[in-house]
C-alpha beads as a LAMMPS data file, in Angstrom:
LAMMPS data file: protein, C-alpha beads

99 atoms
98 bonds

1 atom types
1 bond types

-500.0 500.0 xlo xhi
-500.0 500.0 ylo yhi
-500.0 500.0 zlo zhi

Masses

1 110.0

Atoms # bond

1 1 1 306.468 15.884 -446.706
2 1 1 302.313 15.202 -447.034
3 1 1 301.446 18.327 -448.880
4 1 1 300.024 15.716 -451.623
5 1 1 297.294 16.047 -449.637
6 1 1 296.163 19.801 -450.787
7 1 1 295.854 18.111 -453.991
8 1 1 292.769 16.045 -452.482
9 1 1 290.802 18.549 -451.227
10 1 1 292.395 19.900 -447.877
11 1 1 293.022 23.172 -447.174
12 1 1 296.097 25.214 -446.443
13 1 1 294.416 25.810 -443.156
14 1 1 293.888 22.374 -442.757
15 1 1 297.068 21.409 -443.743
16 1 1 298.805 23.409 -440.835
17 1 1 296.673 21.983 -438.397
18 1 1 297.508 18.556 -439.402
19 1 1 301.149 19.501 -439.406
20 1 1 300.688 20.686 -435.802
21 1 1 298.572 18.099 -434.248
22 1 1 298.515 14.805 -435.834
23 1 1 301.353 12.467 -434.245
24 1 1 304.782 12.764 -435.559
25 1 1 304.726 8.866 -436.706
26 1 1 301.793 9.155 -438.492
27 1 1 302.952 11.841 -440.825
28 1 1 306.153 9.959 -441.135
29 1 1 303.967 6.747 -442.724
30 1 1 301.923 8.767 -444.524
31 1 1 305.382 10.202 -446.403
32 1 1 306.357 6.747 -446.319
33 1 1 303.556 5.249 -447.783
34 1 1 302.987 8.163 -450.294
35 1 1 301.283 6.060 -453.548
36 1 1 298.694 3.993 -451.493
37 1 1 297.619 7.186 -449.618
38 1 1 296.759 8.906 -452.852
39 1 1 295.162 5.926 -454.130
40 1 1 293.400 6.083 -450.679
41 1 1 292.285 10.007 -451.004
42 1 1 291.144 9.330 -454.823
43 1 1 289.119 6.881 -453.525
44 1 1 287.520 8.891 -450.819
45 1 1 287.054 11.788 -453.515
46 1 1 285.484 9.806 -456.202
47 1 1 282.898 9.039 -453.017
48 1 1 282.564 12.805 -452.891
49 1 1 284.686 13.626 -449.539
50 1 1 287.162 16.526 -450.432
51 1 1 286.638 18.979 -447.868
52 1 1 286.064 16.745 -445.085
53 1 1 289.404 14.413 -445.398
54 1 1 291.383 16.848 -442.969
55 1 1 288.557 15.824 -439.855
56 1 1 289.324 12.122 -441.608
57 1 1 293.033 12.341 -441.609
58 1 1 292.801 13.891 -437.764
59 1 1 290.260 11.919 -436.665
60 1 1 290.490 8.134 -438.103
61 1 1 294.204 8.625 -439.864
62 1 1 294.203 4.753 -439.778
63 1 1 291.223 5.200 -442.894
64 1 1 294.050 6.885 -444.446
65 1 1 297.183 4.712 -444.123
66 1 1 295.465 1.637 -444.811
67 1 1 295.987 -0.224 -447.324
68 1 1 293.739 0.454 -450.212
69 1 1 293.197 -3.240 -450.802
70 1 1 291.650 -3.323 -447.332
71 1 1 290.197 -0.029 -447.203
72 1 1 288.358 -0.886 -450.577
73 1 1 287.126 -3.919 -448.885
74 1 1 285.370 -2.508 -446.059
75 1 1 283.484 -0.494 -447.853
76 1 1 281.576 -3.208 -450.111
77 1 1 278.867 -4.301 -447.461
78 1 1 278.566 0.040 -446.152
79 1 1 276.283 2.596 -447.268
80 1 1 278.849 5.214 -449.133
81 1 1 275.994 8.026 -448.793
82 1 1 275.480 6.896 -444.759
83 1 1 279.513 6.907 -444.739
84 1 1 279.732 10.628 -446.068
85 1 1 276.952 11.898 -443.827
86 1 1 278.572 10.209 -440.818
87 1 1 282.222 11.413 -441.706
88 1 1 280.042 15.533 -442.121
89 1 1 278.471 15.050 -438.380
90 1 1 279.958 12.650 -436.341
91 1 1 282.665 11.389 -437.450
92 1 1 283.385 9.192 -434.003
93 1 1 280.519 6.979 -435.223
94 1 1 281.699 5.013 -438.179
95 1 1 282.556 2.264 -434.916
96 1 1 278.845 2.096 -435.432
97 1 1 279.016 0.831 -438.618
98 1 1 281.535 -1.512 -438.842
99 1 1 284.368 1.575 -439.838

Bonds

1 1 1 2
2 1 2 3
3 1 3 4
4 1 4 5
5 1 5 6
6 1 6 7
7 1 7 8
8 1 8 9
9 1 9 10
10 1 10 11
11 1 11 12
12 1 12 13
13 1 13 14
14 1 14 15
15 1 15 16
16 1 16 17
17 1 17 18
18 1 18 19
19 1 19 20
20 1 20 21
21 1 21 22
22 1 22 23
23 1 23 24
24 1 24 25
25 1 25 26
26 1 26 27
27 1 27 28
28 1 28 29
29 1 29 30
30 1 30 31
31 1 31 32
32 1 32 33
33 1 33 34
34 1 34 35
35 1 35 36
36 1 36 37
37 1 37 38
38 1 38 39
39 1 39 40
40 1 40 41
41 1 41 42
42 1 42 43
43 1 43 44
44 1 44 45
45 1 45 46
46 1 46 47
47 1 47 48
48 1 48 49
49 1 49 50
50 1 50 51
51 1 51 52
52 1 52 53
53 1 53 54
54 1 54 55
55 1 55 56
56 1 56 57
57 1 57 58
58 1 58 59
59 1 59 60
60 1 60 61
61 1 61 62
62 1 62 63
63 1 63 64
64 1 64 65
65 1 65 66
66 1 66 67
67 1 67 68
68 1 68 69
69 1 69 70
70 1 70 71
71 1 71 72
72 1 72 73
73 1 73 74
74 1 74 75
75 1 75 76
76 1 76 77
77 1 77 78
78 1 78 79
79 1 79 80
80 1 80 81
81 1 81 82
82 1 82 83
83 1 83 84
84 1 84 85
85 1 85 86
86 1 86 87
87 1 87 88
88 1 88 89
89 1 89 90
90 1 90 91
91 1 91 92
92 1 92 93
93 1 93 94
94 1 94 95
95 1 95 96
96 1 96 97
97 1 97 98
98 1 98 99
């Protein structure tokens, strides 16, 4: 089960809607690949994204399953503050910057 991820910064709320919408496989790597997606949500809440990771996990769940490795390194040459405002309004434009 993913409910590790309440302990991030989703909601309960959110949490049932991921449960209910996000494709079966995907939930099944994310149990799968439990320790790199909490090294992957740590990361994205030392950047300051709690409440938002639900629209990130729904949204972009490949920024999630990742490895952190790689997710770490495609964020060395991107804004983090242009990242967080782009994941709060549009989240369907981090294609435009590189993500």
């Amino acid at each position: 089960m993913i409910d590790f991820i309440k302990e991030y910064g989703v909601s309960n709320l959110d949490f049932e809607y991921i449960m209910h919408n996000l494709k079966s496989d995907v939930i099944e790597l994310m149990c799968l690949s439990e320790d790199n997606i909490r090294k992957n949500l740590k990361f994205y809440n030392d950047m300051g994204i709690t409440g938002d990771l639900a629209k990130i996990i729904m949204t972009r769940p490949d920024l999630i399953v990742n490895d952190f490795k790689n997710l770490k390194s495609m964020f060395d040459n991107v804004d983090k503050e242009l990242f967080i405002n782009i994941v709060k309004t549009s989240i369907e434009d981090l294609v435009l910057i590189g993500i």
